[in-house]
ZALUMSE-192264 format. One record per residue: x, y, z of N, C-alpha, C, O in turn; residue in three letters. Coordinates in steps of 0.1 Angstrom, whole numbers. Layout:
// residues N
SITE   n_xx   n_yy   n_zz  ca_xx  ca_yy  ca_zz   c_xx   c_yy   c_zz   o_xx   o_yy   o_zz  type
SITE      X      Y      Z      X      Y      Z      X      Y      Z      X      Y      Z   ALA
...
// end
This chain:
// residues 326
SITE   n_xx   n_yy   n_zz  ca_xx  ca_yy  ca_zz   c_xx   c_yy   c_zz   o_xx   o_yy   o_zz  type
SITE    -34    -37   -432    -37    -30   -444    -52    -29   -447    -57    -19   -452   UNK
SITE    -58    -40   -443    -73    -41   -446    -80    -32   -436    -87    -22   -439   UNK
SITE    -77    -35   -427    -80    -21   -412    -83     -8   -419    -94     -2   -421   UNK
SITE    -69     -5   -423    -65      9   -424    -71     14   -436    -72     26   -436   UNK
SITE    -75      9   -447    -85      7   -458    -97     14   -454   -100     26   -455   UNK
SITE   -104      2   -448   -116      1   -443   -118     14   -433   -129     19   -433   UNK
SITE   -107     20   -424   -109     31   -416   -110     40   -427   -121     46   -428   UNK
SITE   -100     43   -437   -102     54   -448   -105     55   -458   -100     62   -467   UNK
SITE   -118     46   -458   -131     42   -469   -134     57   -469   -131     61   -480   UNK
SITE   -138     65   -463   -149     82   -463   -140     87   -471   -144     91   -482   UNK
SITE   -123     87   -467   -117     98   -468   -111     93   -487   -106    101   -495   UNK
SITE   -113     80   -489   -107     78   -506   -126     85   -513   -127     93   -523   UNK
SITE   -133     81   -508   -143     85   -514   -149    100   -519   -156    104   -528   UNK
SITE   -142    106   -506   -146    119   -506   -136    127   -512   -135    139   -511   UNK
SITE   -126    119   -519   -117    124   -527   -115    124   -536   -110    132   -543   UNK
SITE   -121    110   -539   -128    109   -556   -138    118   -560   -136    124   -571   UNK
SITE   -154    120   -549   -161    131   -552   -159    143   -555   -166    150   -563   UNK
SITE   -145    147   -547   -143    162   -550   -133    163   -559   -131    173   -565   UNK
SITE   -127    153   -562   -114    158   -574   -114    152   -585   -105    153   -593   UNK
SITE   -128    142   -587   -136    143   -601   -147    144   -605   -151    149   -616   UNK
SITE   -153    139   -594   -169    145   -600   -176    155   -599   -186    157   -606   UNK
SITE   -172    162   -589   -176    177   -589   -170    186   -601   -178    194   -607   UNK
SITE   -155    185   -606   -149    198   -616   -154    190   -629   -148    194   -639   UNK
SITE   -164    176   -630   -168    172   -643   -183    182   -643   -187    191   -651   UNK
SITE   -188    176   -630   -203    185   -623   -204    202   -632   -211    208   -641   UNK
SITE   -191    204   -621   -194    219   -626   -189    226   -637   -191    238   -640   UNK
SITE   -184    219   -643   -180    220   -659   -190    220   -670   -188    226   -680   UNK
SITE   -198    213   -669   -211    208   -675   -223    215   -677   -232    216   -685   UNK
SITE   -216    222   -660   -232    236   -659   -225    248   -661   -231    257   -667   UNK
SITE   -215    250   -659   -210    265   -665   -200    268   -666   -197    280   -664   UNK
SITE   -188    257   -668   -177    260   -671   -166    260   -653   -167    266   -643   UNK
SITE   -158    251   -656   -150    249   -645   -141    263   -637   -137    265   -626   UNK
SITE   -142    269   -646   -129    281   -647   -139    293   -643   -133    301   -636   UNK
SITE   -148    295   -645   -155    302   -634   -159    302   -624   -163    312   -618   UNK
SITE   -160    289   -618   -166    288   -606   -153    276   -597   -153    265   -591   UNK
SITE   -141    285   -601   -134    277   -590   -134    275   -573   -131    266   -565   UNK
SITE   -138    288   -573   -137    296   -558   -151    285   -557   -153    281   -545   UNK
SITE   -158    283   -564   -173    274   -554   -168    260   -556   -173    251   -548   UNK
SITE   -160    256   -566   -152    244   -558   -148    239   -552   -150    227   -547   UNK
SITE   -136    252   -547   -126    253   -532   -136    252   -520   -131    244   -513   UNK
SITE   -148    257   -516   -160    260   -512   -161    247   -511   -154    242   -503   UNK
SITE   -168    242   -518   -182    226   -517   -167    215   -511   -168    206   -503   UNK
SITE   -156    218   -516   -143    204   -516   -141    208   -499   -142    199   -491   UNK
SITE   -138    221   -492   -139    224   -479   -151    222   -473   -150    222   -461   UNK
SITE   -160    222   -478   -174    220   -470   -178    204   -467   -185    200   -458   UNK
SITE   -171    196   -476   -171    183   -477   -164    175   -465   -168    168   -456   UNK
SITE   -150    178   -472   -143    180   -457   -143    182   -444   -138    174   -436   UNK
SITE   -153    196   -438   -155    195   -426   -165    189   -423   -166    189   -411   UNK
SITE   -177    183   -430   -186    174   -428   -182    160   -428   -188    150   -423   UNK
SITE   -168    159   -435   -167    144   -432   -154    141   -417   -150    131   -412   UNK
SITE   -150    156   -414   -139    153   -400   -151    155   -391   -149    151   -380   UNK
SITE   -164    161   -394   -173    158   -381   -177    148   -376   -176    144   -365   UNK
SITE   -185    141   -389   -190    128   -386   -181    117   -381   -183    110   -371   UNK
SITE   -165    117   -392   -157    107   -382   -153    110   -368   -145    102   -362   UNK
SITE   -156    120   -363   -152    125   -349   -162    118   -341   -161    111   -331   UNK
SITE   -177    124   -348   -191    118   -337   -190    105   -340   -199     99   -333   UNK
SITE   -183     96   -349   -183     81   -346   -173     75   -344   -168     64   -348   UNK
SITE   -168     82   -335   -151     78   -332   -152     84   -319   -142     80   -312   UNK
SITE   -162     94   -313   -158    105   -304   -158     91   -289   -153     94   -278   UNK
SITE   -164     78   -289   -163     72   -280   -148     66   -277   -145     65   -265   UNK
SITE   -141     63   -286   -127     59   -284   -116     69   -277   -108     66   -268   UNK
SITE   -120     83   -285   -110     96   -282   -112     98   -269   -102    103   -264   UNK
SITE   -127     95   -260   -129     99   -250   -121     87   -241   -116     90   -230   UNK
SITE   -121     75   -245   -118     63   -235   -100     68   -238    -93     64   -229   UNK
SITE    -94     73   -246    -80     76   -247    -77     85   -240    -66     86   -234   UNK
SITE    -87     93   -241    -82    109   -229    -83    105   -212    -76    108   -203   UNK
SITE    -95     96   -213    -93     87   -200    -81     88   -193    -72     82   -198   UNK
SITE    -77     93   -182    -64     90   -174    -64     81   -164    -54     76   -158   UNK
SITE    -78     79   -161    -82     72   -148    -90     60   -151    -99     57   -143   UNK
SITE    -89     51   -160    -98     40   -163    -96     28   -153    -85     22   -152   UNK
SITE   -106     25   -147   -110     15   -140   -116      4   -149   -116      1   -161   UNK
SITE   -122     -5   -132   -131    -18   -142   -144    -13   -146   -152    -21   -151   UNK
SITE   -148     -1   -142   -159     -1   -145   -162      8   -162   -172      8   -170   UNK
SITE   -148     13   -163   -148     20   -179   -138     16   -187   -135     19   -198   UNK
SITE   -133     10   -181   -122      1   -191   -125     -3   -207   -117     -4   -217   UNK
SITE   -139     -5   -208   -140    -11   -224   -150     -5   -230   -160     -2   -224   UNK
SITE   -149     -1   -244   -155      7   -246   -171     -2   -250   -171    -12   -257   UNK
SITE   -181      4   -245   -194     -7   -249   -203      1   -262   -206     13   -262   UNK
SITE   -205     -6   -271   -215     -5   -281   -209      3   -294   -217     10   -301   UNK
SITE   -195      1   -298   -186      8   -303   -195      6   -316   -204     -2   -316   UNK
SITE   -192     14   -328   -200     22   -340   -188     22   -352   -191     18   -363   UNK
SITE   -181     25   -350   -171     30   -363   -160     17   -363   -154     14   -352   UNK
SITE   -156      9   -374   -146     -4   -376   -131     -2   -366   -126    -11   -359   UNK
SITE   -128     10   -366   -117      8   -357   -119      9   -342   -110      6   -334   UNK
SITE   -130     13   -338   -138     13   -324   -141     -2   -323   -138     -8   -312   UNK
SITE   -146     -9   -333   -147    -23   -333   -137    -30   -327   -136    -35   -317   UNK
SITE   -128    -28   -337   -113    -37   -334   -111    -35   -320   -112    -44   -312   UNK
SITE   -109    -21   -318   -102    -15   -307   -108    -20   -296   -101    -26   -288   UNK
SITE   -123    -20   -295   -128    -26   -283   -124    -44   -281   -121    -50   -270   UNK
SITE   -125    -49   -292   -120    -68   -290   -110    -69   -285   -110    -76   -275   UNK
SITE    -96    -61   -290    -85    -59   -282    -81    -59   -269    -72    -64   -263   UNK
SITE    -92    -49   -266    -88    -48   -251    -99    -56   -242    -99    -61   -230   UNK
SITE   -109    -57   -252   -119    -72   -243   -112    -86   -241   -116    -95   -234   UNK
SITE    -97    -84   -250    -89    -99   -249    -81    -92   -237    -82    -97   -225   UNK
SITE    -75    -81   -241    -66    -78   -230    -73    -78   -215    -68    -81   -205   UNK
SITE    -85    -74   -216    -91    -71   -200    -94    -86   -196    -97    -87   -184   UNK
SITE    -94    -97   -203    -98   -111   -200    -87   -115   -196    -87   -120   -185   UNK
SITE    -76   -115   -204    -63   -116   -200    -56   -110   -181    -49   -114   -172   UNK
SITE    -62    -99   -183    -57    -95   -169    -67   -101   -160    -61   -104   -150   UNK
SITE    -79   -104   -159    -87   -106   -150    -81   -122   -146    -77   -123   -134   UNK
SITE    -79   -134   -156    -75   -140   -154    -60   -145   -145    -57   -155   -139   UNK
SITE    -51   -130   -148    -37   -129   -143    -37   -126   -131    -28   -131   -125   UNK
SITE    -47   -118   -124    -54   -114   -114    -60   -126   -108    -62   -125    -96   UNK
SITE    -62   -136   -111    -70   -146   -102    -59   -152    -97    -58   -155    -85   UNK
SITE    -49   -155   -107    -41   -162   -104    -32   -162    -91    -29   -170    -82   UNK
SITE    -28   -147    -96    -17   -136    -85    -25   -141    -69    -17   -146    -61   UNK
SITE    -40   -140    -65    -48   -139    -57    -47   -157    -53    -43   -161    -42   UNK
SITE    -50   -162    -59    -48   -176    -53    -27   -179    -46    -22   -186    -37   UNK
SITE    -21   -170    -56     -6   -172    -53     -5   -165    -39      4   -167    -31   UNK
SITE    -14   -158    -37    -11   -147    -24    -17   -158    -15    -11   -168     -9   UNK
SITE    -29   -156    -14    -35   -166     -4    -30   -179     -2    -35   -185      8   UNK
SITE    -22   -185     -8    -22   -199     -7     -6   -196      4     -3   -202     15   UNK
SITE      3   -185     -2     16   -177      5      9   -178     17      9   -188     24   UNK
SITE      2   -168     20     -3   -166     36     -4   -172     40      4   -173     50   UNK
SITE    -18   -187     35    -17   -197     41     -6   -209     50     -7   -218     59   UNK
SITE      5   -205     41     19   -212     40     22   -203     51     18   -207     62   UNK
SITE     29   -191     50     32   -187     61     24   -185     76     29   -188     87   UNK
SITE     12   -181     75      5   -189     84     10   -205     94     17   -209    104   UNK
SITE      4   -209     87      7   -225     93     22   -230     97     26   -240    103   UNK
SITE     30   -218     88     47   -226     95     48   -215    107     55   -219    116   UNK
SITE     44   -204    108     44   -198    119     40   -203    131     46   -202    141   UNK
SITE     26   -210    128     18   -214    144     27   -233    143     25   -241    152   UNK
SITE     32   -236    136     42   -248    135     53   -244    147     53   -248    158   UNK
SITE     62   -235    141     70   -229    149     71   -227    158     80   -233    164   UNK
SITE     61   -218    166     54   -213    178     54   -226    190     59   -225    201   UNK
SITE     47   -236    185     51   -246    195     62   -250    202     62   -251    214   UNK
SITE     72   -254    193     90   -258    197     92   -247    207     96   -249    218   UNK
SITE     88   -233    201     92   -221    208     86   -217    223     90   -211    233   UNK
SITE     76   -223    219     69   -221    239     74   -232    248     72   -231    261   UNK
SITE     82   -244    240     83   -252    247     98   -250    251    102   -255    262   UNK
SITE    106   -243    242    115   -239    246    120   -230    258    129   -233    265   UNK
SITE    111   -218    261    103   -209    270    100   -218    280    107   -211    288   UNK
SITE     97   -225    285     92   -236    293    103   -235    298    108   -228    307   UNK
SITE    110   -247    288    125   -254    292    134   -245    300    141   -249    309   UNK
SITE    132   -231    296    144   -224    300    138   -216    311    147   -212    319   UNK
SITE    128   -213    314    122   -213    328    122   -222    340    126   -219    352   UNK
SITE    118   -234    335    125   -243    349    137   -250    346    137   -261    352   UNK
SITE    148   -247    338    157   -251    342    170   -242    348    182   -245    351   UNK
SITE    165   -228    348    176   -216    353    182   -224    367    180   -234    373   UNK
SITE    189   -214    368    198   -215    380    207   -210    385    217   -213    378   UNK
SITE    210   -201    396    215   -191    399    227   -193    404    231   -187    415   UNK
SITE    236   -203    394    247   -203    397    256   -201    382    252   -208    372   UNK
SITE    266   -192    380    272   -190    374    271   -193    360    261   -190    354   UNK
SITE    281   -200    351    280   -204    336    265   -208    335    258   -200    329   UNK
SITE    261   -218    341    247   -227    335    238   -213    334    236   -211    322   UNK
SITE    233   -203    343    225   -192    344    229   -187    331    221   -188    322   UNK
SITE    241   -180    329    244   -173    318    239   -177    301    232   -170    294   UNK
SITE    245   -190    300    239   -199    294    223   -197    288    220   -194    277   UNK
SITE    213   -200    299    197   -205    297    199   -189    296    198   -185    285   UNK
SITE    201   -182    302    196   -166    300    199   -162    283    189   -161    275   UNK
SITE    208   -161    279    212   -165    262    201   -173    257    191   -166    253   UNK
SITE    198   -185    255    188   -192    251    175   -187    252    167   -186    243   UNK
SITE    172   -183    266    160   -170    265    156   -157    257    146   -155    251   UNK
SITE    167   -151    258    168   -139    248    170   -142    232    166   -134    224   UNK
SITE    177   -155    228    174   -160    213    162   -163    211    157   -162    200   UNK
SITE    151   -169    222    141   -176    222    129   -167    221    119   -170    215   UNK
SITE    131   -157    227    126   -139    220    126   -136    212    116   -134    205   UNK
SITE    138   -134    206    141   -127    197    127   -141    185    115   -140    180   UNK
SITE    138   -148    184    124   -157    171    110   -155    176    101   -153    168   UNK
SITE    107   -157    192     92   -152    191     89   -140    185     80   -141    177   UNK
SITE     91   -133    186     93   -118    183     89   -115    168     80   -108    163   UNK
SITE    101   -124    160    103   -123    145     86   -130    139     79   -125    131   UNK
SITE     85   -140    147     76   -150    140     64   -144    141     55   -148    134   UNK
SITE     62   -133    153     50   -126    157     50   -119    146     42   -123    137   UNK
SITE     59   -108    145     60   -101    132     53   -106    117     43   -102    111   UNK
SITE     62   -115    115     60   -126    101     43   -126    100     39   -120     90   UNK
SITE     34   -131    107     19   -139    110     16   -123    111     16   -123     99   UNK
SITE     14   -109    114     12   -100    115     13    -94     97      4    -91     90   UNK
SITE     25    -94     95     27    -89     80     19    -97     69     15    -91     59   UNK
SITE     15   -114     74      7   -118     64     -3   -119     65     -9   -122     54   UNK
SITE    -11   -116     78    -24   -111     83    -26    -91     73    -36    -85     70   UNK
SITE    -14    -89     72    -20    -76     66    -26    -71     53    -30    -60     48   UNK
SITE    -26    -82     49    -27    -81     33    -41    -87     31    -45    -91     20   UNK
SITE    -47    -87     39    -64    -84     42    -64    -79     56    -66    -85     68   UNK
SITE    -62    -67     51    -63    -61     65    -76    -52     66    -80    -47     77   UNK
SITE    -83    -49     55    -93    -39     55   -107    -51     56   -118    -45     55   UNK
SITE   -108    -62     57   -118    -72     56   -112    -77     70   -108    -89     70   UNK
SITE   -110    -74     78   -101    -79     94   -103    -71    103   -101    -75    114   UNK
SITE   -109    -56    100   -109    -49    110   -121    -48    112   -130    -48    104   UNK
SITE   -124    -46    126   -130    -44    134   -132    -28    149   -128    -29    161   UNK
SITE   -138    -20    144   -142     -9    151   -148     -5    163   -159     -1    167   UNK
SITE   -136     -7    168   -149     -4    187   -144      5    193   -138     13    188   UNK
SITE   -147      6    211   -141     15    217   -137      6    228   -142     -4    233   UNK
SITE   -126     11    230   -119      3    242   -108     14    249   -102     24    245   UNK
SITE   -108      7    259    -96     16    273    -82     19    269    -73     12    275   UNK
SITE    -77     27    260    -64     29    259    -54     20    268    -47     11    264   UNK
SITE    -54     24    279    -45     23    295    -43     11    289    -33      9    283   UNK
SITE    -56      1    292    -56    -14    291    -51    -18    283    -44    -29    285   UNK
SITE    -52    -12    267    -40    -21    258    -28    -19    259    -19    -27    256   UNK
SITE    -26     -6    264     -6      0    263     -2    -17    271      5    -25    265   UNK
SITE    -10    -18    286     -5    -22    300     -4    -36    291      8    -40    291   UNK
SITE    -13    -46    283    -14    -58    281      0    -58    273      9    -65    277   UNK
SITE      0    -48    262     16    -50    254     25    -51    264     30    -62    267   UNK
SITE     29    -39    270     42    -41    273     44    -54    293     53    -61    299   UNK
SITE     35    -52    295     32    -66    304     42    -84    290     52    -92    292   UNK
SITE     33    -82    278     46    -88    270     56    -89    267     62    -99    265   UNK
SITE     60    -78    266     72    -72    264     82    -69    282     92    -62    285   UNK
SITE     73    -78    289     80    -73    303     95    -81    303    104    -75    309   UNK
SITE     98    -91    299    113    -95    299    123    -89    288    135    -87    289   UNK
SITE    116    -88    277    129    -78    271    127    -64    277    137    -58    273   UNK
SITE    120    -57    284    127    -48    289    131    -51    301    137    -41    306   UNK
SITE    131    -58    308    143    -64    322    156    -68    318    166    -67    324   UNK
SITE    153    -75    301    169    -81    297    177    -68    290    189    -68    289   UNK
SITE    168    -57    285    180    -46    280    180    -37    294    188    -27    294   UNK
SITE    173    -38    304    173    -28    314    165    -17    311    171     -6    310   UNK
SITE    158    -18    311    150     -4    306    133     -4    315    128    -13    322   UNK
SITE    127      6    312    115      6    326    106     18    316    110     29    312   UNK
SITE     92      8    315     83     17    306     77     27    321     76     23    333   UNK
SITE     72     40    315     68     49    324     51     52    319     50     61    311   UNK
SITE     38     44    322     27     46    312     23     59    322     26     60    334   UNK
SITE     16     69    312     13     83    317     -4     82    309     -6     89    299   UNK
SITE    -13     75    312    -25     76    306    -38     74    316    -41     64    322   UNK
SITE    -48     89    316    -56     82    321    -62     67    321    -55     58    316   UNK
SITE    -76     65    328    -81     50    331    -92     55    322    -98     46    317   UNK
SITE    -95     67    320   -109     66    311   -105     70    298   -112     78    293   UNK
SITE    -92     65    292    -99     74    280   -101     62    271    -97     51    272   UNK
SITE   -106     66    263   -115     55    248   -110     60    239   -106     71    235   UNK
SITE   -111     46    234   -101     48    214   -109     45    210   -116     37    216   UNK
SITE   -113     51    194   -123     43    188   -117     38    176   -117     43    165   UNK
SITE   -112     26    178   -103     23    164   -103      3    164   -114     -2    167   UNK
SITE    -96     -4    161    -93    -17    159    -83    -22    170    -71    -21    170   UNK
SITE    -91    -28    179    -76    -28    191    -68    -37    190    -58    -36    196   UNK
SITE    -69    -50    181    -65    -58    178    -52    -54    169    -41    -59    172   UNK
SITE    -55    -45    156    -46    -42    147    -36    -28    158    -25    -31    160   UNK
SITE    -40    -19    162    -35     -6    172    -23    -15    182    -12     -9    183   UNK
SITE    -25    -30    189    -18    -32    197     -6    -38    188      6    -39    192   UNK
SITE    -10    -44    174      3    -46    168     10    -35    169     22    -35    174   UNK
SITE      3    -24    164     13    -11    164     24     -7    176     37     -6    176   UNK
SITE     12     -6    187     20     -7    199     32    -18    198     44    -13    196   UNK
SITE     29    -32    198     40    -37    201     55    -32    194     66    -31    199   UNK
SITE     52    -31    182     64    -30    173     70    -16    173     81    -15    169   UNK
SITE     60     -3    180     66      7    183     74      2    195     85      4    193   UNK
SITE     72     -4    209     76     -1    220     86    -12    219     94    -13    228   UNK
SITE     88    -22    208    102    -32    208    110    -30    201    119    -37    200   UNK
SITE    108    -10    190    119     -6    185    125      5    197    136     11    195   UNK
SITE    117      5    207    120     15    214    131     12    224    140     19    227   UNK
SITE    129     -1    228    135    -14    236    148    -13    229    158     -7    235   UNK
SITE    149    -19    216    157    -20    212    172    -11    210    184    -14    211   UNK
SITE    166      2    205    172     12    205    175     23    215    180     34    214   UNK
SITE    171     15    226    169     29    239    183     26    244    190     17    239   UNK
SITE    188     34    256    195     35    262    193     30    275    183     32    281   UNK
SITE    206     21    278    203      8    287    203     22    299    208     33    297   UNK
SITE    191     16    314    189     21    323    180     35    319    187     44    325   UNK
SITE    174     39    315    164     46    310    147     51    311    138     46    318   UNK
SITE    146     57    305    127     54    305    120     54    298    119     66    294   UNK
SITE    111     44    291    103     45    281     89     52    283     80     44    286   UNK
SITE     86     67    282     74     70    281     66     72    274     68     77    263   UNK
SITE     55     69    278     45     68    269     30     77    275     23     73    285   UNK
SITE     28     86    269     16     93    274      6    102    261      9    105    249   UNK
SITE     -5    104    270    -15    110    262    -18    122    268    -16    127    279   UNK
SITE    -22    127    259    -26    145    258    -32    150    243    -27    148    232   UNK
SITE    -47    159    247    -50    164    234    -48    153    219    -43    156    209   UNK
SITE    -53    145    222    -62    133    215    -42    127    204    -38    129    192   UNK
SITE    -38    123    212    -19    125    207    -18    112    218    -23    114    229   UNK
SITE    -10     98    214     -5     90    221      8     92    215     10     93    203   UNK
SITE     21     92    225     35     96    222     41     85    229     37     84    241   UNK
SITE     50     77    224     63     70    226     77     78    228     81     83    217   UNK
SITE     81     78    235     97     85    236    107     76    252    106     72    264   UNK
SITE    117     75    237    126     68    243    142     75    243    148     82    236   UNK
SITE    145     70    253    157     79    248    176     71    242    185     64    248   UNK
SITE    175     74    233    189     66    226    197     74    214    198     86    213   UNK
SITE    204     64    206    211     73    194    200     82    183    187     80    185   UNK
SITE    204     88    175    192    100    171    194     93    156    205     92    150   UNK
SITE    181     88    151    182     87    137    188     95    127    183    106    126   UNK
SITE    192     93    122    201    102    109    185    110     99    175    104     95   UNK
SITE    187    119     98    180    131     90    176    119     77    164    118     75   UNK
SITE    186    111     68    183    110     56    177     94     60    175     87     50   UNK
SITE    176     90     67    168     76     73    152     81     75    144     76     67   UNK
SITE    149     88     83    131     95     84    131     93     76    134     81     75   UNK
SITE    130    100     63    117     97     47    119     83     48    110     81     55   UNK
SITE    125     71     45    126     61     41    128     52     49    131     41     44   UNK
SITE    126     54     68    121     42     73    115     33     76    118     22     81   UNK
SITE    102     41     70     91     36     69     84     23     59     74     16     59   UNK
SITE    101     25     46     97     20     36    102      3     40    109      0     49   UNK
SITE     93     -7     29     93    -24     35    108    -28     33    111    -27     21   UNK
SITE    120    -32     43    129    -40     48    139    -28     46    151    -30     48   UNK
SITE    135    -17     44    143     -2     52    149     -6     63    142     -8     73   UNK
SITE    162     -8     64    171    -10     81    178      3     86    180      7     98   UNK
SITE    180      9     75    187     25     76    203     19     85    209      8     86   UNK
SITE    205     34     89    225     28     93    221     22    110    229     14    115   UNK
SITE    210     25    118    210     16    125    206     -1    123    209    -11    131   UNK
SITE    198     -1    113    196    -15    110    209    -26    110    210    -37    115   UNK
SITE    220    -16    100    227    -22     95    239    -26    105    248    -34    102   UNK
SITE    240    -20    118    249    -23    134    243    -34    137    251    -42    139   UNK
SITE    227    -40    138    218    -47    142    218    -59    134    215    -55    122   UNK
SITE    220    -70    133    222    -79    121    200    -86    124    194    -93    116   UNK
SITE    195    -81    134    182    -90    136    171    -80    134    160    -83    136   UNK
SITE    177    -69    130    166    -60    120    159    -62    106    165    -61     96   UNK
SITE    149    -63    107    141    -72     93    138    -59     82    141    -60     70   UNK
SITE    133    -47     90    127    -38     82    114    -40     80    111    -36     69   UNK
SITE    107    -44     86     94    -50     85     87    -43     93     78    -37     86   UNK
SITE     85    -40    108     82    -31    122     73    -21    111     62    -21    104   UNK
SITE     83    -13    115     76      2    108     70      1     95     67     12     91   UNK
SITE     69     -9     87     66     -8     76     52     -9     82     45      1     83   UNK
SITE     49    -23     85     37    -27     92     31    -17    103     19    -19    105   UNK
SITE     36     -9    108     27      4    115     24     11    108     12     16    110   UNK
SITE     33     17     93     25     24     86     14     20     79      5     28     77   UNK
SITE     14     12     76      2      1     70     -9      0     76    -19      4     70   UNK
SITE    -10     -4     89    -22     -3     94    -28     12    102    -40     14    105   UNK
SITE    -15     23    104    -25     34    109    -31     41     96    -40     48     95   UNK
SITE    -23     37     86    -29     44     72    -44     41     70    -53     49     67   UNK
SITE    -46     27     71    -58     18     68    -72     24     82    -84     27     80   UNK
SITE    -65     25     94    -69     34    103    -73     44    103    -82     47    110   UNK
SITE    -69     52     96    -70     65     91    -64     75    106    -69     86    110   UNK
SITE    -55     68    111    -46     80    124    -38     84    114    -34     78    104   UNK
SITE    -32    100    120    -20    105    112     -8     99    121    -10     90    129   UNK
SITE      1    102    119     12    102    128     28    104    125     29    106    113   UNK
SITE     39    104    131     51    117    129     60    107    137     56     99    145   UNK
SITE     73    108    132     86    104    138     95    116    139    100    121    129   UNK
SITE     98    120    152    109    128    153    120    125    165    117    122    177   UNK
SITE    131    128    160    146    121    165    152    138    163    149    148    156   UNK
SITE    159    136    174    169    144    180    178    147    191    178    137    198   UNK
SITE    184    153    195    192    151    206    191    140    216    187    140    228   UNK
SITE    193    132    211    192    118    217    178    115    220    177    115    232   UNK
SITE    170    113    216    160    114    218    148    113    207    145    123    199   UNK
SITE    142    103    207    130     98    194    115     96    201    112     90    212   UNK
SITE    107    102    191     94    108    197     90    100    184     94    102    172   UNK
SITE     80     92    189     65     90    179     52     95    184     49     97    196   UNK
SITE     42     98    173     31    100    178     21     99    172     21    106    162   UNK
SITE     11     93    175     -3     91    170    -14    102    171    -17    108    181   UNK
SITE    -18    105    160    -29    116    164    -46    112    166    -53    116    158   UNK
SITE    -48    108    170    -67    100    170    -76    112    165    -71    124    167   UNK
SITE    -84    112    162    -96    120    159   -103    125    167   -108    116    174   UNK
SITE   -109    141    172   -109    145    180   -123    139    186   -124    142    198   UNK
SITE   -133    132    181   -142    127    184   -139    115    196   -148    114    205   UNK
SITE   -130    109    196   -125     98    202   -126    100    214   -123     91    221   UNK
// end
């Protein structure tokens, strides 16, 4: 109530002015009933001199309200003039203290996550190479026992796989303070991925086809690009059709993955892309995270490549577009 007083101190005043001391005023000098019409006059003239001035001492707030886009750098209003500009600005100097503080917090909760996930990943990672070991020299190419360690292999993938993913997704979340811009040999990163990826495509049966010159240069982050790679060419694996060919080639500044398998459903594209999206093939797959493609779109975005998913007649095409300077 004291606020709202103190805001409408002009307008009690300028109402007292005009609706007694003026028709005493002009009563005094020549009779009220003559000069009404210069009443109506001076009590309107009053009026728009006093909606001006509260506008030009208020006009900083109206402007920070029409604001649609306030950042940190206009967020508060500075050097405010008029009592409810006052208020107004403390308010949100608590509120903007309040968030900066909620913001630190959030940031220390993220970082300390990463950290965490970090370190149980590269924890992990050990048992799992040692596992890989084990089931390397202990195969044997007799019956049950072979079958056996070959199963344990392919579980022992699969978690490398996931855990690669995992340390990748929490690596992303400073991904624009991570990257690094150079040029390097296309050929050479496709060949190092899927060289990784060379036992799960022996264990689904499938045979990558690379179609890329030896000279061509990317100018991008080869480190973040080969995540991409990998996670495009291990949904390609996954999804392809056993005995097949995974091609991959360049043309007209365009790197394309095509594999050939079941055709994504129309209403799965828009929302593949989105984070732990499995769509109806996820949901056949119980070891689909939804994570893959989230994380490709994430970093070509950050990249600034365009790039397109198209599925059809058995048959799914990705493709990268690079910049023609490249």
């Amino acid at each position: 109530m004291k606020l709202f007083l103190k805001d409408h101190l002009s307008i009690i005043l300028l109402y007292l002015i005009t609706f007694i001391c003026l028709p005493i005023l002009i009563d005094q000098l020549d009779g009220f009933k003559n000069h009404y019409r210069y009443f109506i006059f001076l009590a309107v003239t009053l009026l728009i001199g006093l909606l001006v001035i509260r506008y030009l001492r208020r006009k900083k707030m109206y402007t920070h309200l029409k604001n649609v886009d306030s950042d940190k750098e206009n967020f508060l209003i500075h050097q405010p003039s008029a009592n409810i500009e006052k208020v107004y600005a403390q308010k949100f100097t608590a509120i903007y203290s309040l968030l900066l503080a909620e913001e630190e917090q959030q940031q220390q909760f993220l970082d300390e996550q990463q950290l965490l996930i970090s370190n149980t990943v590269h924890q992990m990672k050990t048992p799992v190479s040692v596992l890989q070991l084990l089931v390397q020299s202990n195969q044997v190419n007799s019956g049950n026992s072979l079958k056996a360690w070959l199963k344990v292999k392919a579980e022992t993938n699969k978690i490398n796989t996931s855990l690669n993913q995992l340390l990748s997704y929490s690596r992303s979340t400073k991904l624009l303070s991570d990257l690094k811009i150079e040029a390097f040999v296309l050929k050479k990163a496709i060949n190092e991925v899927t060289n990784d990826l060379k036992d799960y495509f022996i264990e689904e049966e499938l045979f990558p086809k690379v179609t890329i010159d030896e000279n061509v240069l990317i100018y991008s982050d080869r480190k973040w690009l080969k995540v991409v790679f990998y996670q495009l060419l291990t949904n390609a694996i996954k999804y392809g059709d056993k005995h097949t060919t995974i091609h991959i080639t360049y043309a007209n500044n365009q790197l394309t993955i095509q594999n050939q398998g079941e055709t994504i459903p129309k209403q799965d594209l828009q929302r593949i892309f989105d984070l732990f999206y499995t769509g109806a093939k996820g949901r056949k797959q119980n070891e689909t995270t939804g994570i893959g493609l989230y994380l490709v779109k994430k970093i070509l975005l950050t990249l600034d490549h365009s790039y397109s998913l198209a599925s059809a007649n058995h048959e799914t095409i990705f493709t990268i577009t690079f910049s023609a300077t490249n």
